[in-house]
C-alpha positions in Angstrom: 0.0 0.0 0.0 1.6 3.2 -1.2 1.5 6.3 1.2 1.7 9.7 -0.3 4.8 11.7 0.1 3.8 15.1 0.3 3.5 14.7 4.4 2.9 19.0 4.4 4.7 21.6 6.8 5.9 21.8 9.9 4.2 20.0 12.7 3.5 22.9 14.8 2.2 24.8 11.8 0.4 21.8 10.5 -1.6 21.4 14.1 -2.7 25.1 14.4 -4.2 24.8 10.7 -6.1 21.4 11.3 -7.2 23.0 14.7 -8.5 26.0 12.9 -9.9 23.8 10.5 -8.2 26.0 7.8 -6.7 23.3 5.8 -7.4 19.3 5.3 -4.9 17.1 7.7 -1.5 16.5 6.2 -2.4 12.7 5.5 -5.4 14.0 3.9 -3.4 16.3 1.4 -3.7 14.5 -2.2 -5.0 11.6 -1.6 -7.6 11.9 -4.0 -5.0 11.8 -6.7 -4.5 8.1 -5.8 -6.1 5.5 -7.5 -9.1 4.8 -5.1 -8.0 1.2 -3.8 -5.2 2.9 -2.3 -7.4 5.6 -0.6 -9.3 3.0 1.0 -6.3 1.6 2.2 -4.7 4.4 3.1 -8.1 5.0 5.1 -8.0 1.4 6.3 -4.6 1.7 7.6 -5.0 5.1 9.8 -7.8 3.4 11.1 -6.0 0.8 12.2 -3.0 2.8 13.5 -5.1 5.2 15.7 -7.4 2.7 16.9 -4.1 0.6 18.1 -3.1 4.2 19.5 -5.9 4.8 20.9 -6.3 1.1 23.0 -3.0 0.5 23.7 -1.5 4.1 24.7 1.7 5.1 26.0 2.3 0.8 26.1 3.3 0.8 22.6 5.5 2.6 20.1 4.6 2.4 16.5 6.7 4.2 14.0 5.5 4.0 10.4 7.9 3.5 7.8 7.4 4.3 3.8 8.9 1.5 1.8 9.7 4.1 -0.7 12.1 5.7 1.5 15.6 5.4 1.9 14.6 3.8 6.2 11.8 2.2 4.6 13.5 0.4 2.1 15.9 -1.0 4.6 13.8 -2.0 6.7 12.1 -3.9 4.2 15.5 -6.1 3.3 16.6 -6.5 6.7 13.0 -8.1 7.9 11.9 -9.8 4.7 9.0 -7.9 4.4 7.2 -8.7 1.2 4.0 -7.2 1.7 2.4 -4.4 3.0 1.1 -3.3 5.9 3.5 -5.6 7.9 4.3 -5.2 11.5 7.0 -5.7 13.2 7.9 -7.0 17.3 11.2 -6.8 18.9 12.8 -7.0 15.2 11.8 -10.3 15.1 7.7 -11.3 14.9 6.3 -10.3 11.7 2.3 -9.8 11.3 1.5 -9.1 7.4 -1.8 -8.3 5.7 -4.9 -6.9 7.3 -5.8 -9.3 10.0 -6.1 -6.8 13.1 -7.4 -10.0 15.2 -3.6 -11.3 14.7 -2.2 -8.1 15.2 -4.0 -7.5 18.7 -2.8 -11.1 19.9 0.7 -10.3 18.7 0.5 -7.3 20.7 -1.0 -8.6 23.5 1.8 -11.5 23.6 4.2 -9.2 23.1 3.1 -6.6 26.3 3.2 -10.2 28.0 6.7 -11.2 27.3 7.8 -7.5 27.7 6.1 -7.3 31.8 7.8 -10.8 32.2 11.7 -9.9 31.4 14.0 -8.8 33.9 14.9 -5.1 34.3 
């Protein structure tokens, strides 16, 4: 799933503009000239990432990467990744593909594991 590049302006610029409701929000910024299967899932996938935000908090640290990027495409090599979205714990569990259910019990196992290690 391609993600658009133009990402906008500076985030403190970017907030007071989306809480003025001056502008559309940066990840909504051309979208529409994407074919539409990739709006939906670029719709899909920010879904996803704030409701996973939004449940597990502070707990968890996502960073989104762009394959297209220079990061992105390393990443990409260095886990195998072969499809898109794929998600990645403790560089070493992979979850690929749209299956939230897995992604929430890889999470889950994964807070587990983390609570269980020695400090």
């Amino acid at each position: 799933m391609p993600l658009p590049e133009g990402w906008g302006i500076c985030l403190a610029c970017e907030m007071l503009m989306a809480r003025a409701q001056m502008d559309k929000a940066p990840h909504e910024r051309g979208l529409d000239e994407y074919p539409q299967e990739w709006q939906e899932d670029f719709q899909r996938f920010s879904a996803l990432i704030e409701n996973l935000a939004a449940h597990y908090g502070d707990d968890v640290l996502i960073r989104i990467f762009d394959p297209r990027s220079l990061q992105g495409l390393w990443k990409s090599i260095r886990y195998g990744v072969h499809r898109y979205p794929t998600f990645i714990f403790e560089k070493s569990e992979k979850i690929g593909g749209w299956d939230e259910a897995a992604l929430i019990h890889a999470t889950q196992s994964w807070l587990r594991k983390r609570e269980t290690r020695p400090s």
